[in-house]
Residue, then its C-alpha position, 0 to 999 in steps of 0.5 A: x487532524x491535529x490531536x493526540x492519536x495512537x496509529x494502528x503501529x502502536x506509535x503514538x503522534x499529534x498528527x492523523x491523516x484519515x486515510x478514508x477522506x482521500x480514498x472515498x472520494x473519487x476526484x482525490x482517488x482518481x488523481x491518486x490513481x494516475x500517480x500511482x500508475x506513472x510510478x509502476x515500473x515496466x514490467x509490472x504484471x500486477x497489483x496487490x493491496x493490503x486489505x483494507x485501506x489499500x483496496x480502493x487505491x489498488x482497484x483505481x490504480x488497476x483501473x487506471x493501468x490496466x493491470x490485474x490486481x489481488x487483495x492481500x488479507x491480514x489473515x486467512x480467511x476462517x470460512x469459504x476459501x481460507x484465502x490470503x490473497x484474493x482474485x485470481x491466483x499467482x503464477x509462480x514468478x509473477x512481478x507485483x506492486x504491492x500499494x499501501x495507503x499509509x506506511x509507518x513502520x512498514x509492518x503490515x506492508x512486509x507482511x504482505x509482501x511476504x505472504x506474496x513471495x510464499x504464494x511465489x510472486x517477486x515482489x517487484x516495489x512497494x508503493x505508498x500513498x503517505x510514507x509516515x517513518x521517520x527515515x526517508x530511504x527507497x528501500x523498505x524491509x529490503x523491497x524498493x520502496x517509493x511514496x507519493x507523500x511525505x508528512x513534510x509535504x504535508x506541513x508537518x515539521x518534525x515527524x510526529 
């Protein structure tokens, strides 16, 4: 969509990808899922998503590659379990993708690959769906990094 839009970075920009269009639909989701999958490397032992965007992409992915998945919250939970990271728990030295829908400084993603490495995963790559930064690099925040989609492939010249 074309627009004046304020991304959850903060950024401002004229182009928005509802991110929720591709996730919700479930040919779109599946096809993403085999993408995803393709790009898992081999010694991969499982997925992790950020909450909330990430979780159909991760679950689908997990469906499609057989691997377990997690769920990485923005915050504990304040009731039940104070979770951060929900499914089953790490193993110390765990290898994890961790896929996010839309990167556009990476903030969050870091974040919860952080919360990964404190829970004693390595955190194997980082995984998008749509890569909105402004440099096109395979690393992020010191993490290989990899996405199935530019802005450019979308039509959009010039970033934002």
């Amino acid at each position: 969509m074309e627009g004046d839009f304020v991304l959850s970075s903060g950024k401002k920009s004229r182009f928005y990808v509802d991110k929720y269009l591709f996730s919700t639909e479930p040919g779109l989701l599946r096809e993403l899922a085999r993408e995803i999958s393709a790009r898992l490397p081999d010694d991969a032992e499982r997925l992790a998503g950020v909450e909330l965007g990430a979780v159909p992409l991760v679950a689908a992915a997990s469906l499609q590659s057989g691997l377990p998945y997690g769920i990485v919250r923005k915050g504990a939970k304040e009731y039940g379990t104070a979770n951060r990271i929900e499914g089953r728990p790490l193993e110390g030295g765990e290898k994890v993708v961790l896929i996010e829908d839309v990167v556009t400084t990476g903030t969050q993603v870091l974040r919860a690959a952080a919360t990964l490495e404190e829970a004693g995963a390595e955190v194997l790559r980082i995984l998008a769906v749509l890569d909105r930064r402004d440099e096109d690099s395979a690393s992020l925040g010191g993490y290989p990094f990899g996405a199935l989609l530019r802005l450019e492939d979308l039509g959009v010249k010039g970033g934002d």
